[in-house]
Residue, then its C-alpha position, 0 to 999 in steps of 0.5 A: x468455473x461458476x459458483x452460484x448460490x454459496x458463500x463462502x467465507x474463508x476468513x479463518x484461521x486456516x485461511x491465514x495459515x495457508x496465506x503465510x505458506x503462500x508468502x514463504x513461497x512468494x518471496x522464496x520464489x521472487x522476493x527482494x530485500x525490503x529496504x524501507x518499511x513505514x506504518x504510517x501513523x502507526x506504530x511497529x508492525x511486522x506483517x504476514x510476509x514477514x515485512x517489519x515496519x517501522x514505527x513512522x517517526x513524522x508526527x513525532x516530528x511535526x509532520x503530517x497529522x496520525x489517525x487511527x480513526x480507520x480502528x472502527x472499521x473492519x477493512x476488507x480485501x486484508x487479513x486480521x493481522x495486518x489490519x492494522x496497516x490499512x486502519x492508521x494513516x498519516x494525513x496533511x492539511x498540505x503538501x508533505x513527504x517522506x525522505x527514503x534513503x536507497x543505498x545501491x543501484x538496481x531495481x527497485x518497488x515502492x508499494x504504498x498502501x491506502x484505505x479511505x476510512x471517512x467519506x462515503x462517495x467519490x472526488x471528496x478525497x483526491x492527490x497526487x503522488x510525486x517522487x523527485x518531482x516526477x508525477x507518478x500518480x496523478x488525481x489518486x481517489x481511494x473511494x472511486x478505486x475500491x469504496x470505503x474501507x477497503x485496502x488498495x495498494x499502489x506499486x512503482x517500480x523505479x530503477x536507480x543507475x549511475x547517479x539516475x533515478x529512472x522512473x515513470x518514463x522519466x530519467x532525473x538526478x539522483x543523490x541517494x534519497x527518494x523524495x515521496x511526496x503526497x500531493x494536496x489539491x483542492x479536494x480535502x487532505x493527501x495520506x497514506x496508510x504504509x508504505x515499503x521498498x523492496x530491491x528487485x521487480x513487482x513480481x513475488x509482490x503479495x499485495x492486497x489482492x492476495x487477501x481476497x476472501x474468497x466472497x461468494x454472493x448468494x444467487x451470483x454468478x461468479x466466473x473464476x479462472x486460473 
């Protein structure tokens, strides 16, 4: 189909109405239990899906560095009530990590999610993501993905077996403790904004994309299919 001419602009409150249906329908559909759930840099939060993420307990005990700095922006790709999760962050000067305990065997997902909220062009915020030592992102630029102030998340699906952490084509020891590390390099500081894990595969996951506003350009031609 081809629009041109027109914006429209659903941001509204039935446009999050509709949103909440589809996250019922999603997780009744292919949902899994949420085992973990962080707001990083944040306080408590529970999100239109209904994921309750917990207050991040890391500064409290001297790590990383919170900033809500992102508060001044409107973020985009996220509907008003979860803004919140793409507006604070954890950030360090260096290396730092976030210990998450996972109790069963099975499949599991990892969704972190980021917005960069400072810088205005590309390579002036790039890291790597490491779980148990494996590389699972490597040279993560949030600008270059998507620009400023917009949510992106990023989801890995591990598999955890018989005392194996099966990730990224890699089979390591597993104790029972995922070890999330954001990786410093030479350009500025590694973050995160949330972050949560879910039992079971990416499908039913409503990420950001999910959110999209539906934005028409006037005088652009937009071919949509479904």
């Amino acid at each position: 189909m081809m629009l041109a001419g027109y914006r429209w602009i659903f941001d509204t409150p039935l446009m999050t109405e509709i949103l909440i249906l589809l996250s019922i329908f999603q997780r009744a559909c292919g949902g899994g239990e949420i085992i973990y759930a962080i707001n990083a840099g944040g306080d408590a939060h529970v999100d239109i899906h209904g994921v309750r993420y917990e207050k991040d307990p890391q500064p409290d005990d001297g790590v990383g560095i919170s900033s809500d700095y992102g508060r001044q922006l409107t973020i985009q790709r996220v509907v008003a009530q979860d803004q919140i999760l793409y507006q604070t962050e954890l950030y360090h000067d260096s290396t730092f990590q976030y210990s998450i305990p996972i109790a069963n065997d099975g499949e599991h997902v990892l969704v972190l999610k980021f917005c960069e909220v400072y810088f205005t062009s590309p390579s002036m915020k790039v890291f790597d993501v490491r779980i148990n030592g494996i590389d699972v992102i490597t040279d993560l630029d949030i600008y270059k993905e998507v620009g400023k102030g917009v949510a992106h998340d990023e989801l890995i699906e591990f598999t955890v077996s018989k005392g194996k952490l099966l990730i990224a084509e890699a089979e390591v020891p597993f104790d029972g403790v995922v070890q999330l590390e954001f990786v410093k390099t030479d350009k500025d500081n590694p973050k995160v904004n949330a972050i949560y894990v879910k039992k079971g595969t990416k499908e039913g996951i409503a990420s950001n994309a999910s959110f999209l506003s539906f934005h028409f350009y006037y005088d652009l031609g937009i071919s949509l299919s479904w």
